[in-house]
C-alpha positions as CSV (number, residue, x, y, z in Angstrom):
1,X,49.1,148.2,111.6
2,X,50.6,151.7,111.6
3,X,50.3,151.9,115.6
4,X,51.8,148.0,115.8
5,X,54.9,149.2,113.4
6,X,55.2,152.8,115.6
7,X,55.6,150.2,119.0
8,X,58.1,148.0,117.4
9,X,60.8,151.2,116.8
10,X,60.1,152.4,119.7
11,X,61.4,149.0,121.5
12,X,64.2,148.2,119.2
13,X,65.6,151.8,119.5
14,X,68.6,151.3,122.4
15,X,67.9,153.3,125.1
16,X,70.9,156.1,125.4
17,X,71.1,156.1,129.1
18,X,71.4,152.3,129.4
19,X,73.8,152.0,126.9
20,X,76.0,154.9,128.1
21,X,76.1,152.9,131.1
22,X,76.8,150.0,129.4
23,X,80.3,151.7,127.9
24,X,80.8,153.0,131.0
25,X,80.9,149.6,132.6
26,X,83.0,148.6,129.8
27,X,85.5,151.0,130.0
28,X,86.2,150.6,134.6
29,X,86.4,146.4,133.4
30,X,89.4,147.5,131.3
31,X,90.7,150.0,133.3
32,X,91.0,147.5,136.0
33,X,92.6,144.8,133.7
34,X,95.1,147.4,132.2
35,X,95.7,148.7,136.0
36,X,96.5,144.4,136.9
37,X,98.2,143.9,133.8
38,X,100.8,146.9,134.9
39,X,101.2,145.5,138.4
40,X,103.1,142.3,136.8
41,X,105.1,144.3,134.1
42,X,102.7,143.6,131.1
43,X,103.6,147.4,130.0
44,X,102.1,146.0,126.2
45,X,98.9,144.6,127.2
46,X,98.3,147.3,129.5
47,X,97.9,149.3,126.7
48,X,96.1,146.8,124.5
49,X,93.6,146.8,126.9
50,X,93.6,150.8,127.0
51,X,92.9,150.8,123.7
52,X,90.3,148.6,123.9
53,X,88.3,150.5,126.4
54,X,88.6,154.0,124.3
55,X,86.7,152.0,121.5
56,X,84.1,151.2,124.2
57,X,83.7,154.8,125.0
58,X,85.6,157.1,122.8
59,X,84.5,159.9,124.7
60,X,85.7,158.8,128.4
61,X,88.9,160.6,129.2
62,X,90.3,157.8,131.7
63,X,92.1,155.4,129.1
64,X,93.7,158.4,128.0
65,X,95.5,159.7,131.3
66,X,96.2,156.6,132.3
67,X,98.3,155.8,128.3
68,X,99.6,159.1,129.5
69,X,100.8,158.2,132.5
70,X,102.3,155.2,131.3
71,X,104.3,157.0,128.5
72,X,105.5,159.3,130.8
73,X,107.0,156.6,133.6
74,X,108.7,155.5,130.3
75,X,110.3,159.0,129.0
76,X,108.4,158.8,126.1
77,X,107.2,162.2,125.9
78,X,106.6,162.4,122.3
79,X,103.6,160.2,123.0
80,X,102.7,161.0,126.8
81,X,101.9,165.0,125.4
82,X,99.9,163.8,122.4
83,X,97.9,161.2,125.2
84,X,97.9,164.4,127.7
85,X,96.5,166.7,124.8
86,X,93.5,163.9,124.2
87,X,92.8,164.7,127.9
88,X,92.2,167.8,127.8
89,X,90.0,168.0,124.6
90,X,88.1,166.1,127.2
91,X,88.2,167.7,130.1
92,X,90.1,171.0,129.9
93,X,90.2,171.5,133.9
94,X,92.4,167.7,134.3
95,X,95.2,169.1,136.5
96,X,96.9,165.8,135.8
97,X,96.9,166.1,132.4
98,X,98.1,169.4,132.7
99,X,101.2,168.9,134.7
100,X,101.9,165.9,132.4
101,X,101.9,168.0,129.4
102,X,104.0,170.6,130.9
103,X,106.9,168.3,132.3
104,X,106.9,166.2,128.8
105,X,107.7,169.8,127.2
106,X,110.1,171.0,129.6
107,X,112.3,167.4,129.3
108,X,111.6,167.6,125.3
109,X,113.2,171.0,125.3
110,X,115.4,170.7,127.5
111,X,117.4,167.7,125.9
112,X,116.5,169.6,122.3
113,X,118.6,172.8,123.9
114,X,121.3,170.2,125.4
115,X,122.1,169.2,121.6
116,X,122.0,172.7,120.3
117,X,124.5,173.8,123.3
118,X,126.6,170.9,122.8
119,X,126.9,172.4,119.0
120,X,127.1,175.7,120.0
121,X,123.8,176.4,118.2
122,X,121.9,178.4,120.6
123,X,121.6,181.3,119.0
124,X,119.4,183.8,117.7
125,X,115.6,182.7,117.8
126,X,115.9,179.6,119.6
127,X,118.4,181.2,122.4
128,X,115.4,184.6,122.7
129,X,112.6,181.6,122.9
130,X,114.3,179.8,125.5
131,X,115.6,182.9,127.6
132,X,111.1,183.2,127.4
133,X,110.7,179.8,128.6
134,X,112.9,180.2,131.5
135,X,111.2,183.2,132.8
136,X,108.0,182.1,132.5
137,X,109.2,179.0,134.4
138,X,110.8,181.3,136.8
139,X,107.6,183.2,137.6
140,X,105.5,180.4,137.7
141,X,107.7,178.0,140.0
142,X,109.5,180.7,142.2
143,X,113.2,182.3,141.7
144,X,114.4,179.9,144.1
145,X,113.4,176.9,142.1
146,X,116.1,177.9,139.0
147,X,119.5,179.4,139.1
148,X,120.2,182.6,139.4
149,X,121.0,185.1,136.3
150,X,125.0,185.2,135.6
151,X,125.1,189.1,136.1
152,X,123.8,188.3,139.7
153,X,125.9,185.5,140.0
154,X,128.6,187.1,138.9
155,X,128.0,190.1,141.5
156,X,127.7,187.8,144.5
157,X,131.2,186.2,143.4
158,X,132.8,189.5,143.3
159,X,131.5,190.9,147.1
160,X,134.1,190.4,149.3
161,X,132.7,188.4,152.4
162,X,131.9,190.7,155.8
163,X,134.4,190.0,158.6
164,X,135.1,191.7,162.0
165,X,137.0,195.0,161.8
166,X,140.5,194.3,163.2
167,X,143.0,196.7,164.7
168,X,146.3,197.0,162.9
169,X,148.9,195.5,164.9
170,X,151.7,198.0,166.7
171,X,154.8,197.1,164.9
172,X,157.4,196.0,167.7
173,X,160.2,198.8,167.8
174,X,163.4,197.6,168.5
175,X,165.8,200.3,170.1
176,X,169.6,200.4,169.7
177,X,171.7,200.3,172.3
178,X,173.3,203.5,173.7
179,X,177.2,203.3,173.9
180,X,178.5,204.9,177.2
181,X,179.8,208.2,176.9
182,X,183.6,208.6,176.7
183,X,183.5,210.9,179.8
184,X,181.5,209.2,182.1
185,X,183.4,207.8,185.1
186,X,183.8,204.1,185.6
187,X,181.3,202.6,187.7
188,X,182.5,201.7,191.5
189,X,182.7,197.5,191.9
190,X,180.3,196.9,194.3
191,X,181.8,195.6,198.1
192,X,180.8,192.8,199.8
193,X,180.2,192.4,203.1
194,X,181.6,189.5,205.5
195,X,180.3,187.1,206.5
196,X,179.2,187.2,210.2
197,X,180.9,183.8,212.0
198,X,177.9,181.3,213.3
199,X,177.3,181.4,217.1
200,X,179.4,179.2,219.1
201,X,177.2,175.3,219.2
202,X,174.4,176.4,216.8
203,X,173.8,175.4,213.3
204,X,174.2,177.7,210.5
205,X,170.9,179.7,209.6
206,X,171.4,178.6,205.6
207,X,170.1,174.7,206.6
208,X,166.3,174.6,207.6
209,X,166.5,171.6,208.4
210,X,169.5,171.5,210.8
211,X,167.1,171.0,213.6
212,X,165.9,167.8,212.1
213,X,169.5,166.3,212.4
């Protein structure tokens, strides 16, 4: 009797493996609904169905990432860091996750600072934490990626830009005139010579083309 009731739990106890697997199968059925359901624009029942397959398998970090992703397409980042954070309590290595979580805080902050700025509110802590932010951003993406500082900026306005070395121009001197002295002589007028007449039955030498005629 005790050996018959011994067999019986032992068969009605679910086998773990099997009914991991049985989750598991759960969970890639929805994943694949929710994936067709986004296709066609069913943004709601894409999530329904998300939903549905983290009840299958509360551990399984898929339905997360992929709420996350959906958030995030839809700049709701309130929601898309809290779905990102899921992830990685999950899986603490999801690069995915990760970048998700970072570019939902940057946006968040950003638009927070765009308000303060816009009320001339950035000051004290908040202005410190942000200057932080940005340096951190700034080591981690590259100078290049973000603007430069305004001392720097300011510097590169203020350096004249190179050019050739020219040679100053030579200023054109005008002279005066110098009056002719009162003693000087008049000049002579200059004589002309006469003319030589033309040889008796020739043309005169002043037409070239007299020989043409």
């Amino acid at each position: 009797m005790a050996a018959s009731l011994v067999g019986c739990s032992t068969v009605q106890k679910p086998d773990e493996a099997s009914t991991k697997a049985a989750a598991q199968e759960q969970v890639n059925e929805k994943l694949a609904a929710a994936d067709k359901a986004q296709q066609q624009g069913q943004h709601d029942k894409a999530l329904e169905l998300l939903d549905s397959a983290i009840k299958a398998d509360p551990a399984a970090k898929a339905p997360w990432l992929r709420k996350a992703q959906i958030h995030f397409d839809a700049r709701q980042y309130g929601l898309a860091i809290t779905e990102a954070q899921e992830v990685l309590q999950r899986d603490v290595n999801d690069l995915t996750a990760k970048s998700i979580l970072a570019v939902s805080g940057l946006r968040v902050s950003a638009d927070a600072l765009e308000q303060l700025r816009k009320a001339n509110e950035v000051t004290g802590s908040t202005r410190s934490e942000a200057e932080s932010v940005a340096r951190i951003i700034r080591e981690a993406l590259g100078e290049p990626i973000l603007p430069a500082p305004a001392s720097a900026e300011a510097n590169a306005r203020g350096r004249a830009p190179r050019t050739a070395a020219r040679a100053p121009a030579t200023p054109l001197v005008r002279t005066a005139p110098v009056p002719p002295s009162p003693s000087a002589a008049p000049a002579a007028p200059a004589t002309v010579a006469p003319a030589k007449p033309a040889a008796a039955g020739g043309s005169p030498r002043s037409n070239p083309f007299g020989a043409l005629q």
